[in-house]
C-alpha positions in Angstrom: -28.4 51.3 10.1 -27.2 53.0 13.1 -26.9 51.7 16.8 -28.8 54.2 18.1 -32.0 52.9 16.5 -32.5 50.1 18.4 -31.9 52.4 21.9 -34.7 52.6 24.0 -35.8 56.2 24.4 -34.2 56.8 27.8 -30.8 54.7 26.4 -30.9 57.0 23.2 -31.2 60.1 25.6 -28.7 59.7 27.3 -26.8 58.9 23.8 -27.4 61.7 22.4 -26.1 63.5 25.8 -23.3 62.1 25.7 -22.5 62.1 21.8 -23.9 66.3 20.8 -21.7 66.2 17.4 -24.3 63.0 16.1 -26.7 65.2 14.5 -28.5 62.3 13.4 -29.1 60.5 16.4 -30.4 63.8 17.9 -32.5 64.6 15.0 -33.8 61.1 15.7 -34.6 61.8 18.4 -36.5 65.0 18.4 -38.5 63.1 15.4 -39.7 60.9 18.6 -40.2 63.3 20.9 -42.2 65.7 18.9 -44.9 62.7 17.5 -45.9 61.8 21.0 -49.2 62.9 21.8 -49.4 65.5 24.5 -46.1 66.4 24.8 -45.1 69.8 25.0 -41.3 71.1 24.8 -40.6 74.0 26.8 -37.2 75.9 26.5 -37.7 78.5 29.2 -38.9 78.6 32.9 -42.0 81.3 32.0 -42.6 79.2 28.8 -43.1 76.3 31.8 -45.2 78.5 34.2 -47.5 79.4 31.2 -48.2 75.8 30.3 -49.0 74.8 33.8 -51.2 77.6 34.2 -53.3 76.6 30.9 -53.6 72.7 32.0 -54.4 73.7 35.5 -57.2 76.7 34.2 -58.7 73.9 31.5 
């Protein structure tokens, strides 16, 4: 078991930050962030415009 797993998600962040070559702690945590509820990933600054204009038009 890896140290990582018992990081909180802002501790495990900044882990993964600071360590890029641990692909397992980052895929770790991408498995968190994508099964939270609501949240949406946005890569660019027009996919970010795009998403505020749905939420604020709903």
């Amino acid at each position: 078991m890896s140290d990582y797993l018992n990081l909180s998600e802002k501790e495990l962040r900044e882990y993964v930050k600071a360590n890029p070559q641990d692909e397992e702690a980052f895929q770790h945590f991408l498995s968190i962030m994508i099964s939270k509820p609501g949240r949406v990933v946005v890569s660019t600054d027009e996919q970010l415009e795009a998403e505020l204009k749905k939420r604020l038009v709903s």
